[in-house]
Structures are given as structure tokens and as C-alpha cells.
Backbone bond lengths (Angstrom), bond angles and torsions (degrees), N, CA, C in turn:
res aa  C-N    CA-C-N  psi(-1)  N-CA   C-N-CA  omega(-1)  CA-C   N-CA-C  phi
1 X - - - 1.458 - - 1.526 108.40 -
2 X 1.445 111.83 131.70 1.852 108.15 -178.61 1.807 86.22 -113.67
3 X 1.188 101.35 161.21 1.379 116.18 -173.47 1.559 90.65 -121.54
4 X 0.997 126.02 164.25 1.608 171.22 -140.46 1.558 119.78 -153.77
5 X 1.138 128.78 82.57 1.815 128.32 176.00 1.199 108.13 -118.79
6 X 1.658 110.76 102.82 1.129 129.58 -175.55 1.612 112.51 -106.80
7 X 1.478 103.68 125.70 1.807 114.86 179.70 1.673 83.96 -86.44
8 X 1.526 102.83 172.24 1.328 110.71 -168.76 1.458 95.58 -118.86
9 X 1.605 113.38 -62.55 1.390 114.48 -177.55 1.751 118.81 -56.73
10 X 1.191 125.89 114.26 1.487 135.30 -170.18 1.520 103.84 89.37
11 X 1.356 124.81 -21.31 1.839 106.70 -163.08 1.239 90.75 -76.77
12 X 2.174 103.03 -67.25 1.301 108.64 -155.50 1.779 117.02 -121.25
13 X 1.322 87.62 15.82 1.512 98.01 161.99 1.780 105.74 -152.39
14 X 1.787 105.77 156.60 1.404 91.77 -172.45 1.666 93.33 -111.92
15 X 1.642 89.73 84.46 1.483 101.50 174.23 1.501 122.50 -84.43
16 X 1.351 116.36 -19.99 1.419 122.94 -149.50 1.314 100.95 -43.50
17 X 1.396 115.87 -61.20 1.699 118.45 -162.27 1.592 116.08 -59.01
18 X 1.092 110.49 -39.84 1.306 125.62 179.36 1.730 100.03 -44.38
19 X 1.349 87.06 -63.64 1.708 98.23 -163.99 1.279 105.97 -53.14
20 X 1.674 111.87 -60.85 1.801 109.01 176.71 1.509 107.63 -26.25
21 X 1.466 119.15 -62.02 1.354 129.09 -163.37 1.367 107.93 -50.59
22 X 0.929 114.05 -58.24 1.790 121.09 169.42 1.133 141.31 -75.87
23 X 0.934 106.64 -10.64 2.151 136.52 152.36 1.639 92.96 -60.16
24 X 1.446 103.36 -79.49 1.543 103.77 -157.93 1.640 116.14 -64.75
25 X 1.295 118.51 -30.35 1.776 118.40 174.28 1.855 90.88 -71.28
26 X 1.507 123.14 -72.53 1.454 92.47 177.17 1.867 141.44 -13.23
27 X 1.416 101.53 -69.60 1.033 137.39 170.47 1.672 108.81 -39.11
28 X 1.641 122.95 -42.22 1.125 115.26 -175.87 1.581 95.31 -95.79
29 X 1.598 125.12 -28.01 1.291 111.80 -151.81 2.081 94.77 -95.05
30 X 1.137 110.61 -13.67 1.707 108.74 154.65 1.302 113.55 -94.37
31 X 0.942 155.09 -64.96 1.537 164.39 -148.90 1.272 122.79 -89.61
32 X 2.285 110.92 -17.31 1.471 84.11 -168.44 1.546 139.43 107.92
33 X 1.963 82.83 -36.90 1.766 87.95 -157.92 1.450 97.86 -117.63
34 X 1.690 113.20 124.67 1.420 106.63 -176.08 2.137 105.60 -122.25
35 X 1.331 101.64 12.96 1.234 122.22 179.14 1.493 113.30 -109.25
36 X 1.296 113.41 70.17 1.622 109.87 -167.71 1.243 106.30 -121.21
37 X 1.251 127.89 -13.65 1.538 139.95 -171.69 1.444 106.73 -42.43
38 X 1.385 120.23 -54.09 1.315 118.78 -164.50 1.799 96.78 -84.99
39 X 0.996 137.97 -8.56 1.245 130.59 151.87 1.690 113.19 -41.82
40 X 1.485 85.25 -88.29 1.371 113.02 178.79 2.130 102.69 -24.09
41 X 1.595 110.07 -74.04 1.372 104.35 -173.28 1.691 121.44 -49.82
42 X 1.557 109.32 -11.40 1.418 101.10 -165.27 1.749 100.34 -111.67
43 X 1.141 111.48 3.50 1.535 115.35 -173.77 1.502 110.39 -55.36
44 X 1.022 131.14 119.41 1.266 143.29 -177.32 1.740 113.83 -77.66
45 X 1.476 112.16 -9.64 1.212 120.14 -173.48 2.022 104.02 -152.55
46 X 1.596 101.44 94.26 0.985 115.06 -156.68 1.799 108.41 -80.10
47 X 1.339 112.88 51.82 1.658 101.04 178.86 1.048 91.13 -145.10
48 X 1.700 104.79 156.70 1.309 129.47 -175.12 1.689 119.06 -9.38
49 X 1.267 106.71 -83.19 1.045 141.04 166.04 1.887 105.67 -34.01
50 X 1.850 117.23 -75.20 1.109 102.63 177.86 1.694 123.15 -51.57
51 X 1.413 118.69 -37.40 1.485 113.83 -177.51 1.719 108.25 -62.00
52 X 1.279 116.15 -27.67 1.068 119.64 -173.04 1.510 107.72 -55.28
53 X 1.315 102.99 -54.36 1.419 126.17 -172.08 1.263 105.08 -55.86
54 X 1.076 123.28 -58.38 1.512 129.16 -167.72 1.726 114.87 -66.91
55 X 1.052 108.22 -31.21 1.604 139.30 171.19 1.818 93.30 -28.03
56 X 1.829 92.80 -89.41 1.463 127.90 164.82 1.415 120.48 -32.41
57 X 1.744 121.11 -47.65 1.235 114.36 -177.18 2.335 101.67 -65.90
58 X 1.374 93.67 -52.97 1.594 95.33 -174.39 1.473 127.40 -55.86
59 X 1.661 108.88 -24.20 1.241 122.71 171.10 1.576 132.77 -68.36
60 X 1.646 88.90 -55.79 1.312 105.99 -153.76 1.832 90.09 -123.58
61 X 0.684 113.01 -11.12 1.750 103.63 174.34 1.554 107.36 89.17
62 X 1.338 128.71 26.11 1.460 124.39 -159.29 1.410 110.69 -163.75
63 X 1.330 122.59 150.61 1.735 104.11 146.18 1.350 126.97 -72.92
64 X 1.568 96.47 153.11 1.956 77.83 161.13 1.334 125.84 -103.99
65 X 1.557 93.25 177.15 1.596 115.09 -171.16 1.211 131.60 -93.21
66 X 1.667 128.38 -177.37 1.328 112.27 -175.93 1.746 98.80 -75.41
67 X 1.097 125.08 -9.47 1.569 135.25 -158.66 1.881 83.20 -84.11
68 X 1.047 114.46 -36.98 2.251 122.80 -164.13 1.693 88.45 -79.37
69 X 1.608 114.12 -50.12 1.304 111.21 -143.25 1.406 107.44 -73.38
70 X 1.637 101.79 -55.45 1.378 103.23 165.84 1.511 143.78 6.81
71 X 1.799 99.18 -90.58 1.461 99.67 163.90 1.008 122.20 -55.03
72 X 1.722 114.14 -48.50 1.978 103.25 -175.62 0.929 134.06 -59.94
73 X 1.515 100.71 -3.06 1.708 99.05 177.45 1.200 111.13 -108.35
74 X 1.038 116.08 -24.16 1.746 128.83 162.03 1.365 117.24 -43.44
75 X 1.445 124.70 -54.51 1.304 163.38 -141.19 1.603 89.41 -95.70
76 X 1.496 119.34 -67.91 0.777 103.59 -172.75 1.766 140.05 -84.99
77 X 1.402 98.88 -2.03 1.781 117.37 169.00 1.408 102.56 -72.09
78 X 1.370 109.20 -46.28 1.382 101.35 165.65 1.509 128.92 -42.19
79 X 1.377 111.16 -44.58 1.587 106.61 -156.07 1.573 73.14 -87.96
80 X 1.586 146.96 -46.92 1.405 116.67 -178.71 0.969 151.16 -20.01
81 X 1.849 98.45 -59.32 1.349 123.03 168.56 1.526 108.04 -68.19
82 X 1.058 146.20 -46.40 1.417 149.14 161.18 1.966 114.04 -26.54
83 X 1.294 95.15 -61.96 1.518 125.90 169.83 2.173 98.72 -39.47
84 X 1.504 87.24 -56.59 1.526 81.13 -160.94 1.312 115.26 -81.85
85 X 1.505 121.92 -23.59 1.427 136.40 164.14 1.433 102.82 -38.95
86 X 1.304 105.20 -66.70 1.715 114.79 -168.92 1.694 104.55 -54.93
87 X 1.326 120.14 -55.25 1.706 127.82 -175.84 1.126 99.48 -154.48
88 X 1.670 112.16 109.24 1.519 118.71 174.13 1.655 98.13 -69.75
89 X 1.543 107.73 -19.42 1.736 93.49 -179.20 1.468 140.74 -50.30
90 X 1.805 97.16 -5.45 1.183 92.67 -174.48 1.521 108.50 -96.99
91 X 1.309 113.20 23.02 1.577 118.97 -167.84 1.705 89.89 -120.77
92 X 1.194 126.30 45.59 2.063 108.80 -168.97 1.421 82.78 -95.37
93 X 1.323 94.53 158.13 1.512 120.42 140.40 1.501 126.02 -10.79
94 X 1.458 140.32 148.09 0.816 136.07 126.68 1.256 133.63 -74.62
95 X 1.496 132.76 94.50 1.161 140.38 -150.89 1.984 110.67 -51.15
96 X 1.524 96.05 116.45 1.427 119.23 -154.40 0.928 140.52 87.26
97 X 1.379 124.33 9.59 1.443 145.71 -160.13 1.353 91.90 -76.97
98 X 1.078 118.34 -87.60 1.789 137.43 -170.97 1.825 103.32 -40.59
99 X 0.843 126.22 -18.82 1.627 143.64 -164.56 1.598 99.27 -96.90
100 X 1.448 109.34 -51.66 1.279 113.14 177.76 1.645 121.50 -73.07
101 X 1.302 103.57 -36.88 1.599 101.64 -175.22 1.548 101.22 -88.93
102 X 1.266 117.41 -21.13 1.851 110.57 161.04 1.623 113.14 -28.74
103 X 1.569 85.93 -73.25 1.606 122.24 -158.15 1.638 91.51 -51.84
104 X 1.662 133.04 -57.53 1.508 126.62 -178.80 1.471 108.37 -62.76
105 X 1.430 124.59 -34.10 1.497 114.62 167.55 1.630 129.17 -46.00
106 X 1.012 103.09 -33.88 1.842 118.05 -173.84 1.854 86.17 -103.40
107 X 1.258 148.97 23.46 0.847 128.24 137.08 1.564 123.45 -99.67
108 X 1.451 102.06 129.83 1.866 99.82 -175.32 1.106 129.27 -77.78
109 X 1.580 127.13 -3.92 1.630 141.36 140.71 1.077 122.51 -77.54
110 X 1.360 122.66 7.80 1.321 120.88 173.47 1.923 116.85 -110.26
111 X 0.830 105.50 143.60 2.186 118.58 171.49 0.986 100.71 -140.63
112 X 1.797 96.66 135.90 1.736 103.51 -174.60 1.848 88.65 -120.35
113 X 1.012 101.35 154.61 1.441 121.05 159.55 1.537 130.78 -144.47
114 X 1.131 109.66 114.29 1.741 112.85 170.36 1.611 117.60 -61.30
């Protein structure tokens, strides 16, 4: 059996920018913090979750909590859905994406997971 571990942002959608955009207005409009860049470039553990973390350790001296996470994640589905109302374009495909994870579905040694 081969497995399949698929990231979403850049693989199979060309979300990245979007997301930055709505990470970072979250981020200032709960937290405060509109100086995160150099977080973000030095994160040693590049997912959601780790940048988050690292965010918090450089800022605030700590991780955060479910009390931190809360809004930002709240905050920020919001500005998604907002994002996509205005131009779902910024949510397309990565051209072949959908073609590719077809093609591993109809294979019977293959499991995909997002």
C-alpha cells in the first residue's frame, strides 16, 4: 500500500496568498499584532499551527491557548469566506490537481489523505 499526503495550500489549490492575507488581518484584528513577518520567515516548522506557535513564542513569550486560538481561527474563516464571496478566484485549482488525485483514487495501492 503507498499512501498519498497531500498539503492543500500551493499543492492543490493556489491558496497561499489568500491565506497570508487573512492570517495576517486576523492576527492583527485579534492579537494586536501586525508585525509578524519575521516570525513567519524564521519558523522552523512551516504549518498552520507551527507559524502560529512561533508567532506567540516571539511576541508574547509563550504558546498560545485555546483562549488565543479561538478568535484566530474564528476571525480568520471569516475573512476566507469573505475573501471568496468577493473572488472565489483566489481559491482555483492547482492546474491538474483534481486530475491527479482522480487518477490515485482508481488506484488500489494507492490512499490519499489531505
Amino acid at each position: 500500500m503507498k499512501l498519498a499526503i497531500l498539503d492543500i495550500d500551493g499543492t492543490l489549490t493556489n491558496t497561499s496568498r489568500v491565506d497570508e492575507i487573512c492570517f495576517t488581518r486576523a492576527m492583527a484584528e485579534t492579537h494586536g499584532l501586525t508585525e509578524i513577518g519575521a516570525s513567519w520567515a524564521n519558523c522552523p516548522h512551516v504549518s498552520d499551527s507551527g507559524i502560529t506557535q512561533q508567532i506567540f513564542l516571539d511576541h508574547f513569550n509563550r504558546e498560545p491557548n485555546d483562549d488565543d486560538l479561538s478568535p484566530l481561527k474564528s476571525r480568520f474563516f471569516d475573512l476566507l469566506h469573505e475573501h471568496h464571496a468577493l473572488d472565489a478566484g483566489h481559491f482555483a485549482e492547482v492546474p491538474g490537481a483534481r486530475e491527479m488525485v482522480s487518477q490515485l483514487e482508481q488506484k488500489e495501492d494507492w490512499v490519499i489523505t489531505i
